[in-house]
Biopython code that builds the backbone (N, CA, C, O; Angstrom):
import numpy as np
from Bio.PDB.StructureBuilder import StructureBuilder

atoms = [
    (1, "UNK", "N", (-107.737, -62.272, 159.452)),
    (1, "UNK", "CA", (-106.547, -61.819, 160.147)),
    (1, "UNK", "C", (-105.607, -61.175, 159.123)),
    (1, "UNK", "O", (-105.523, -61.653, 157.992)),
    (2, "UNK", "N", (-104.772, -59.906, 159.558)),
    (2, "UNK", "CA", (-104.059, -59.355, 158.379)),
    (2, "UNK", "C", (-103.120, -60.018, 158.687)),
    (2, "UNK", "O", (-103.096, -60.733, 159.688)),
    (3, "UNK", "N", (-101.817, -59.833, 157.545)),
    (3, "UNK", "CA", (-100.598, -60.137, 157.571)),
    (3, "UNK", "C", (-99.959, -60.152, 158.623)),
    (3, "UNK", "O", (-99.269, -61.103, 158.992)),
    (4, "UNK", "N", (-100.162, -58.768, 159.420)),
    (4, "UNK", "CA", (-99.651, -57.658, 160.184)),
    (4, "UNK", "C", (-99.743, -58.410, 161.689)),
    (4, "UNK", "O", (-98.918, -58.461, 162.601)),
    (5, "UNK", "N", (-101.162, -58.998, 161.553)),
    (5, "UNK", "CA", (-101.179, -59.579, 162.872)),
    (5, "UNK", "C", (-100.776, -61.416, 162.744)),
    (5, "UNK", "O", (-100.784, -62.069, 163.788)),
    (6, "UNK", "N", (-100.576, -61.833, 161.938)),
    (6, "UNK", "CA", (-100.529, -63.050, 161.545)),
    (6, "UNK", "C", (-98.552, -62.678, 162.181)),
    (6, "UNK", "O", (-97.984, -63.010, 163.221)),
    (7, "UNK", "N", (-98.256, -62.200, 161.450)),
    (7, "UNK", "CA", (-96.681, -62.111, 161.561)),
    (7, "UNK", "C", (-96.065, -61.662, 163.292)),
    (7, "UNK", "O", (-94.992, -61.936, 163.831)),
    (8, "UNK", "N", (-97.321, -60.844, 163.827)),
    (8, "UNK", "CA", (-96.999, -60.374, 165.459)),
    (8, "UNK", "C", (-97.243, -61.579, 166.272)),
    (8, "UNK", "O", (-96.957, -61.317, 167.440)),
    (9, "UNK", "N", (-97.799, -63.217, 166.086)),
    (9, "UNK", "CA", (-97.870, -64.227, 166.797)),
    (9, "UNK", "C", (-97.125, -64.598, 167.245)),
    (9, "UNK", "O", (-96.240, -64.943, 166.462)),
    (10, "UNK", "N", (-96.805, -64.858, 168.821)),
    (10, "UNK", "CA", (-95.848, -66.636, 168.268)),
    (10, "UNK", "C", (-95.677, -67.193, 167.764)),
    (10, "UNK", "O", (-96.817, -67.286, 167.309)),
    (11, "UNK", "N", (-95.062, -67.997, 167.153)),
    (11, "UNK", "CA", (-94.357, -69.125, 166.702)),
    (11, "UNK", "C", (-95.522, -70.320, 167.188)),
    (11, "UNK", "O", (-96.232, -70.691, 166.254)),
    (12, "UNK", "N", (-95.774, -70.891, 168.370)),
    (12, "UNK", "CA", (-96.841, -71.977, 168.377)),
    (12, "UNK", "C", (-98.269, -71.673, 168.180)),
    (12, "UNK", "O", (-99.099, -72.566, 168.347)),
    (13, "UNK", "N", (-98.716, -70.153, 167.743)),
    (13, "UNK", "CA", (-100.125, -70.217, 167.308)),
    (13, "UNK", "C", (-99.863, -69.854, 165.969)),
    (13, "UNK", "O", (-100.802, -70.188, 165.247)),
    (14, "UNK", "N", (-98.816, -69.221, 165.279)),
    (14, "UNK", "CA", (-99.084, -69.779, 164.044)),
    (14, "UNK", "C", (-98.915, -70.937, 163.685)),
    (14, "UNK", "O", (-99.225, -71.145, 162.512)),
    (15, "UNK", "N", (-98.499, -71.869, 164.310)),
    (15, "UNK", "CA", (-98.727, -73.012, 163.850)),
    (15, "UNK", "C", (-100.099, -73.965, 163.752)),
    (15, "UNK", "O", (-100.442, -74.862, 162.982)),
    (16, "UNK", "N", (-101.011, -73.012, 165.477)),
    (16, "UNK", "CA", (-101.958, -73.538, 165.159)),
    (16, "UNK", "C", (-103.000, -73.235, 164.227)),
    (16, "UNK", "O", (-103.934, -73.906, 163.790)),
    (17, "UNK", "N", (-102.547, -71.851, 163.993)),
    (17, "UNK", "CA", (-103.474, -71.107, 162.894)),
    (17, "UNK", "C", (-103.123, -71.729, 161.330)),
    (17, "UNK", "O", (-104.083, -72.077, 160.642)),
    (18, "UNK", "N", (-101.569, -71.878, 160.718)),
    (18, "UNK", "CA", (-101.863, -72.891, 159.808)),
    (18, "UNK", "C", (-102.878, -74.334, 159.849)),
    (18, "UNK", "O", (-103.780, -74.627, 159.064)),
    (19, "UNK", "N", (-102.489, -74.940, 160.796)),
    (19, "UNK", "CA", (-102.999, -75.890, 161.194)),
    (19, "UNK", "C", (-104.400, -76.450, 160.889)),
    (19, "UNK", "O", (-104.831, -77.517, 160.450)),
    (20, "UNK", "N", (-104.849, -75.462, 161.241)),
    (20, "UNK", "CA", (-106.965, -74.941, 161.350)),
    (20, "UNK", "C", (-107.642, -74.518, 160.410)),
    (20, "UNK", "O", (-108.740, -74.790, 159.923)),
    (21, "UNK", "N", (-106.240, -73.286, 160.075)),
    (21, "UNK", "CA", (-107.395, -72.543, 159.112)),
    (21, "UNK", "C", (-106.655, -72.473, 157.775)),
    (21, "UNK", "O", (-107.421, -72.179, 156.857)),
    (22, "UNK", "N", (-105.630, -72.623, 157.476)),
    (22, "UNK", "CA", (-104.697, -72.938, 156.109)),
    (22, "UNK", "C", (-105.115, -74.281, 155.636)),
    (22, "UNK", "O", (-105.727, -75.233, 156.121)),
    (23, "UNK", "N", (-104.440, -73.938, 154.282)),
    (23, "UNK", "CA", (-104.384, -75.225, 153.164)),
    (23, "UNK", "C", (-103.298, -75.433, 153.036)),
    (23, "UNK", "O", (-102.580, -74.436, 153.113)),
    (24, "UNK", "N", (-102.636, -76.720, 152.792)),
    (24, "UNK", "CA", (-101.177, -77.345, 152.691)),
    (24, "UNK", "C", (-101.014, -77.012, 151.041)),
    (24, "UNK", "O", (-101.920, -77.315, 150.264)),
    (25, "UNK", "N", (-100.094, -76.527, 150.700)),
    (25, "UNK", "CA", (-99.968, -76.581, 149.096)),
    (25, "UNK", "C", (-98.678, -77.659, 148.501)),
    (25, "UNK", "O", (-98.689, -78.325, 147.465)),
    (26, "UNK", "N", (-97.768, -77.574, 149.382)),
    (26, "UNK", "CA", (-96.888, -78.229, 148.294)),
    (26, "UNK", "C", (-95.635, -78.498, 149.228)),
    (26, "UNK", "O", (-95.360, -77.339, 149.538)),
    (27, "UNK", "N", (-94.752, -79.251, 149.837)),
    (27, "UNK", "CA", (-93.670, -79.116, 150.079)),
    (27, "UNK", "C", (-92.304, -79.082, 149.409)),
    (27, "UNK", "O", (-92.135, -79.932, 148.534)),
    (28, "UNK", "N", (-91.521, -78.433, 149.609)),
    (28, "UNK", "CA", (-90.216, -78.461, 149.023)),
    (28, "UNK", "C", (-88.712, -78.683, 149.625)),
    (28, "UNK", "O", (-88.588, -78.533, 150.841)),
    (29, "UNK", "N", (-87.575, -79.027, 148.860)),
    (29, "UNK", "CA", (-86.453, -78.940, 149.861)),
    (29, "UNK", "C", (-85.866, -77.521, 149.352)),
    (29, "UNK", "O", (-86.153, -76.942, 148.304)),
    (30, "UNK", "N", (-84.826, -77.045, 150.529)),
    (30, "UNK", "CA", (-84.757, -75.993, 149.906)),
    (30, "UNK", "C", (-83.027, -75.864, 150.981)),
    (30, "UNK", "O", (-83.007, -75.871, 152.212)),
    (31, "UNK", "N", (-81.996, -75.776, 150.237)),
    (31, "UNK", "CA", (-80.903, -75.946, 151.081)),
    (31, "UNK", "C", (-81.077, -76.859, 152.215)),
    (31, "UNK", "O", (-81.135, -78.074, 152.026)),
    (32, "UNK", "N", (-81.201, -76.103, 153.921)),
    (32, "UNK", "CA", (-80.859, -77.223, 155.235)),
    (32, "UNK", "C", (-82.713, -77.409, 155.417)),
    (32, "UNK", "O", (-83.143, -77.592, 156.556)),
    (33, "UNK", "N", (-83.683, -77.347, 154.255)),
    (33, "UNK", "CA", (-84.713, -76.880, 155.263)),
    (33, "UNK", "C", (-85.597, -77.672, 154.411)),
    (33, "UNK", "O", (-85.571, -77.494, 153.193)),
    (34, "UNK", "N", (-86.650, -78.831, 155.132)),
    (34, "UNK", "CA", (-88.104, -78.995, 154.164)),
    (34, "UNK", "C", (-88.519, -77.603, 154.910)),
    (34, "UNK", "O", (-88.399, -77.057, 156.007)),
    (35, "UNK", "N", (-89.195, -77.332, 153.366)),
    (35, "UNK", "CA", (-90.234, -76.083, 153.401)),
    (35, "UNK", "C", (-91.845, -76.341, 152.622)),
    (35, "UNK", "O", (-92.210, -76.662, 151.491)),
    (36, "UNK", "N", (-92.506, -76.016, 153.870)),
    (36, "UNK", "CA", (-94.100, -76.529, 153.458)),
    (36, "UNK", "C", (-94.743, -75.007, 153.484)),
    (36, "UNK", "O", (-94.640, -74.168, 154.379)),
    (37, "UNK", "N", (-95.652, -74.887, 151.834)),
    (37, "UNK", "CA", (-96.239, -73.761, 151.437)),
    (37, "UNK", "C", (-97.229, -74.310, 151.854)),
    (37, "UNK", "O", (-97.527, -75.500, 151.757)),
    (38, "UNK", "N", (-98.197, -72.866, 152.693)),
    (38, "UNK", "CA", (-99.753, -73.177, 153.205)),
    (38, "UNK", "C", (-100.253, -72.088, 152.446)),
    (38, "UNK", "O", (-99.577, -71.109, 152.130)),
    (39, "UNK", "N", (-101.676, -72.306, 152.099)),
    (39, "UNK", "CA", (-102.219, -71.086, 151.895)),
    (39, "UNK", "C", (-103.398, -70.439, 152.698)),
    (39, "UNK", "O", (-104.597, -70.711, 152.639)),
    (40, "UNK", "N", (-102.848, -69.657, 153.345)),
    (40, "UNK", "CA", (-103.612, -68.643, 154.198)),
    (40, "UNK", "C", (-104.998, -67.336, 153.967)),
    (40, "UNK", "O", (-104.875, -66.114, 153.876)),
    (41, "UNK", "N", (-106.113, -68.091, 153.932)),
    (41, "UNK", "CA", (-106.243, -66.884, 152.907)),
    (41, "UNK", "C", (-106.349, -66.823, 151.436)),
    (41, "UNK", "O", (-106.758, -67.543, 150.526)),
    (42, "UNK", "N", (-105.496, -64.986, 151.672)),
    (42, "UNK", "CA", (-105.326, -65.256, 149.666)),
    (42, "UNK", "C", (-103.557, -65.304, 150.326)),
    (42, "UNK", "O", (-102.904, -65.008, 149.325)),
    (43, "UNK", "N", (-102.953, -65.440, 151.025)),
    (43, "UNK", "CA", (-101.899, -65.837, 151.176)),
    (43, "UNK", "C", (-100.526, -66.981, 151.624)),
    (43, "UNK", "O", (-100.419, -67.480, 152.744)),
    (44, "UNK", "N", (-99.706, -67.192, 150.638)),
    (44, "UNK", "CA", (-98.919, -67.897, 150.623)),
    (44, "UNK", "C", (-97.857, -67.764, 152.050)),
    (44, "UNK", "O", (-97.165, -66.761, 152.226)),
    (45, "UNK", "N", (-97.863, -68.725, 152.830)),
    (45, "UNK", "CA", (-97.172, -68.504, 153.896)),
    (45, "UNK", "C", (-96.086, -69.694, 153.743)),
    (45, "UNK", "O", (-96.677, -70.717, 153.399)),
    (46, "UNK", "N", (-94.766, -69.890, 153.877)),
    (46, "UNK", "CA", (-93.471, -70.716, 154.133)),
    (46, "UNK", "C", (-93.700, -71.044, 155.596)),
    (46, "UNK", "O", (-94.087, -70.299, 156.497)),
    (47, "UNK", "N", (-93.372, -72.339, 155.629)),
    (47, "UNK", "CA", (-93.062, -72.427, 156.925)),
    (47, "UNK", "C", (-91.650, -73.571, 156.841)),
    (47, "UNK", "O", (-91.871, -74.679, 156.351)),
    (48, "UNK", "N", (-90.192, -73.229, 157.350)),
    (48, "UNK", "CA", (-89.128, -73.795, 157.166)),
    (48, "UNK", "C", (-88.766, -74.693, 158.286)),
    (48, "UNK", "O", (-88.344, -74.247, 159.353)),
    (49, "UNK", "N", (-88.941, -76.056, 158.033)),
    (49, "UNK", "CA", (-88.241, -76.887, 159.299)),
    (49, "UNK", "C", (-87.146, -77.587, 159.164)),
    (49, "UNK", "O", (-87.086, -78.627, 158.508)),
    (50, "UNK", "N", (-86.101, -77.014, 159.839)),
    (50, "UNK", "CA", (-84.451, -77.688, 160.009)),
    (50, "UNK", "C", (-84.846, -79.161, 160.481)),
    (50, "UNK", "O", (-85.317, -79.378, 161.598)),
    (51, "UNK", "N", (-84.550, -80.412, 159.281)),
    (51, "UNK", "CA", (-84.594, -81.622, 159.878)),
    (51, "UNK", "C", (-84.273, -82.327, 160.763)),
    (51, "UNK", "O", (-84.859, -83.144, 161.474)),
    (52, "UNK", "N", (-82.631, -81.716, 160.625)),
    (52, "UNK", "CA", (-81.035, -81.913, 161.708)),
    (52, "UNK", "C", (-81.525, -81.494, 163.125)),
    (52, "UNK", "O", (-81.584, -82.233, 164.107)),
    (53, "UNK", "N", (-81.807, -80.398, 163.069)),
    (53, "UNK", "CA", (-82.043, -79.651, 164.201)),
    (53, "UNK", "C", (-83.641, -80.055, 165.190)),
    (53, "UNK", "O", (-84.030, -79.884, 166.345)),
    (54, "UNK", "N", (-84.210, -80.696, 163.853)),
    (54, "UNK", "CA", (-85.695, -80.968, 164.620)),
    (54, "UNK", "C", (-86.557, -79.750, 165.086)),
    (54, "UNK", "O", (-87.293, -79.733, 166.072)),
    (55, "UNK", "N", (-86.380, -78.950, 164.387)),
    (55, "UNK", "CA", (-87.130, -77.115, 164.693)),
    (55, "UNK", "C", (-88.044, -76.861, 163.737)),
    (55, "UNK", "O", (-88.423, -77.696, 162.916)),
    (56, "UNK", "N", (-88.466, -75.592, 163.813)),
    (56, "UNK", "CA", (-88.985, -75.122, 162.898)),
    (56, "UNK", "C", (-88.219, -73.239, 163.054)),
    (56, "UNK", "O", (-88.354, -72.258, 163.786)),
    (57, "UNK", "N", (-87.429, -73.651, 161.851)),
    (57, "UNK", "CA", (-86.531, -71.845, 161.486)),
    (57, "UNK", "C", (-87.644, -70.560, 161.522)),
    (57, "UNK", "O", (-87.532, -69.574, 162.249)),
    (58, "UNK", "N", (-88.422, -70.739, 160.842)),
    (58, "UNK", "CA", (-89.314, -69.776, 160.725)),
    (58, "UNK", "C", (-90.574, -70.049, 159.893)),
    (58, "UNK", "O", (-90.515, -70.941, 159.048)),
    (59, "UNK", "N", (-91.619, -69.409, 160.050)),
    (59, "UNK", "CA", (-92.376, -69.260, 159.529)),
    (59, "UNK", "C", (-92.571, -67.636, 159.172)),
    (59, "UNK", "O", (-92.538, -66.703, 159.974)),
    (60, "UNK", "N", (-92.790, -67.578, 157.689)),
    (60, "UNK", "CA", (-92.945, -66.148, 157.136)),
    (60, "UNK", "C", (-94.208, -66.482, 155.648)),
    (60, "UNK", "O", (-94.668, -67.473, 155.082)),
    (61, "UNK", "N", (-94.345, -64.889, 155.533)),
    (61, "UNK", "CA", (-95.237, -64.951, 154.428)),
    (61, "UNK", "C", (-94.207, -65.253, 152.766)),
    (61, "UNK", "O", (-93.096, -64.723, 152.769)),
    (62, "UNK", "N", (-94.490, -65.821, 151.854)),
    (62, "UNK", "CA", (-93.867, -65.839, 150.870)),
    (62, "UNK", "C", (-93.953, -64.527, 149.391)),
    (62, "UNK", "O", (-94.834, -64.315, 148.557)),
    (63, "UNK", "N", (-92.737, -63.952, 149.604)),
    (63, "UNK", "CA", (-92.978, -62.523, 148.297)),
    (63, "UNK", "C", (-93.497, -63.018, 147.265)),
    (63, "UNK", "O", (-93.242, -64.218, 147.171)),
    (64, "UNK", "N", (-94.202, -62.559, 146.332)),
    (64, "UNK", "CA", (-94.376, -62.998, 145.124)),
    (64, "UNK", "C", (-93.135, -62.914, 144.196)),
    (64, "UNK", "O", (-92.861, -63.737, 143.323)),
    (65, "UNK", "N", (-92.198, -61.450, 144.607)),
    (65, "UNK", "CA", (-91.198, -61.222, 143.443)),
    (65, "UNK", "C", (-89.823, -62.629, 143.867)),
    (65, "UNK", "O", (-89.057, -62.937, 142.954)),
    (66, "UNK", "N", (-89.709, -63.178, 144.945)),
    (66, "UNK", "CA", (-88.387, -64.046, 145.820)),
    (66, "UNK", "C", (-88.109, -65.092, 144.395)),
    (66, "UNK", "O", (-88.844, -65.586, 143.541)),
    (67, "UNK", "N", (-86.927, -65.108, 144.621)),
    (67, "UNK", "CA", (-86.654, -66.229, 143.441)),
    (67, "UNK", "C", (-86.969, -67.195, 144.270)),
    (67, "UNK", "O", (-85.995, -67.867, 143.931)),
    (68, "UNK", "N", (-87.411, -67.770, 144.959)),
    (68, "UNK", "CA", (-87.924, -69.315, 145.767)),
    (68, "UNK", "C", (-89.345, -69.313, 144.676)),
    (68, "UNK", "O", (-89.468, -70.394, 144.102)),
    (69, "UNK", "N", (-90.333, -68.349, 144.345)),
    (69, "UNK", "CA", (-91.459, -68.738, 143.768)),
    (69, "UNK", "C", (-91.344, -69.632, 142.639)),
    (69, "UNK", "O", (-92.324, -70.236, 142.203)),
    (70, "UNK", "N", (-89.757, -69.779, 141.967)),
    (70, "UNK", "CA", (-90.003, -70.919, 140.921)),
    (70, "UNK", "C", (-90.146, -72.210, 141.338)),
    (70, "UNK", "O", (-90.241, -73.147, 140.545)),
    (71, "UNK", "N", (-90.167, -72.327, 142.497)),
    (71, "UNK", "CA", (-90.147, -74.023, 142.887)),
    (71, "UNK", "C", (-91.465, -73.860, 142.999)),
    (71, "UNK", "O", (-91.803, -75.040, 142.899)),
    (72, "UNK", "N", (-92.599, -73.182, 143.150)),
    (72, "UNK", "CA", (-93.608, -73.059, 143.260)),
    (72, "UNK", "C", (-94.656, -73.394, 141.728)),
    (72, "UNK", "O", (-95.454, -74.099, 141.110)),
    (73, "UNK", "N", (-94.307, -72.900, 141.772)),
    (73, "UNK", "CA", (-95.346, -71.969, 140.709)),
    (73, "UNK", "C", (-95.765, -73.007, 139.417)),
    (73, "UNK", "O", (-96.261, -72.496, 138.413)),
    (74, "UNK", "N", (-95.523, -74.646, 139.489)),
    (74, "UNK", "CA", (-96.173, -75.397, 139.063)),
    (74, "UNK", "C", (-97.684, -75.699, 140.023)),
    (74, "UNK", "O", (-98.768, -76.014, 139.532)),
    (75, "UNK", "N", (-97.467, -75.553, 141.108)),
    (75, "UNK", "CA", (-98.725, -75.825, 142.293)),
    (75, "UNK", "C", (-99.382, -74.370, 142.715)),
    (75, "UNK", "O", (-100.181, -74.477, 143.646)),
    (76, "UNK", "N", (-99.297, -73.747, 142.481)),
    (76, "UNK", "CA", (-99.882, -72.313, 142.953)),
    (76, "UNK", "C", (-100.379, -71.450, 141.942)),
    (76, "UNK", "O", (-99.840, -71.321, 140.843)),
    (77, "UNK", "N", (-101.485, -70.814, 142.338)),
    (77, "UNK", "CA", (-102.019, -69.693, 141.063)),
    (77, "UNK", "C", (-101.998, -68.644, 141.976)),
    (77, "UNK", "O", (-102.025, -68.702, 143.205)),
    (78, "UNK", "N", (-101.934, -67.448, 141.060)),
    (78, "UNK", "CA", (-101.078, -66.056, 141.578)),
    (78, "UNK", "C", (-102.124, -65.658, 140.647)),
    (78, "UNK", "O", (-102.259, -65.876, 139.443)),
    (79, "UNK", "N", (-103.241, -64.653, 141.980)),
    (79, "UNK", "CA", (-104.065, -64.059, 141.169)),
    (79, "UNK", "C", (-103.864, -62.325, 140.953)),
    (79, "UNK", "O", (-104.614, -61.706, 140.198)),
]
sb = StructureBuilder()
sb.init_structure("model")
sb.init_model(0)
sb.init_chain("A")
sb.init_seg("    ")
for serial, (resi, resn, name, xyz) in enumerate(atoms, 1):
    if name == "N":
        sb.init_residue(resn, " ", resi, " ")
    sb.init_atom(name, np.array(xyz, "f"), 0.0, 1.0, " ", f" {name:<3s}", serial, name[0])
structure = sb.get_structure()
């Protein structure tokens, strides 16, 4: 699946598509949000859930250049 169509889903099948076919890499806190890195692929996908709120904010792919990759980048290889 490309990016392209990964990103045109809903909201509840990407979840099931992390779910199935992703790898969990690492969670983090990150301001109002645990944020759990999956890896999709050869790609790093965020997925942000407001605790307070009991949601999930979004799910997006993660940039390589975002300053968020330093919380990463003890658990992740960037090929």
């Amino acid at each position: 699946m490309s990016k392209e169509e990964f990103a045109s889903l809903p909201i509840h099948i990407k979840i099931s598509t992390l779910y199935t076919e992703a790898v969990f890499v690492v969670g983090i806190r990150y301001y109002k949000h645990k944020v759990n890195l999956y890896l999709l692929e050869n790609e790093y996908v965020e997925v942000f859930y407001n605790h307070k709120q009991d949601k999930i904010d979004k799910i997006d792919f993660l940039q390589r250049d975002h300053t968020r990759m330093k919380f990463y980048l003890d658990q992740i290889k960037l090929d």
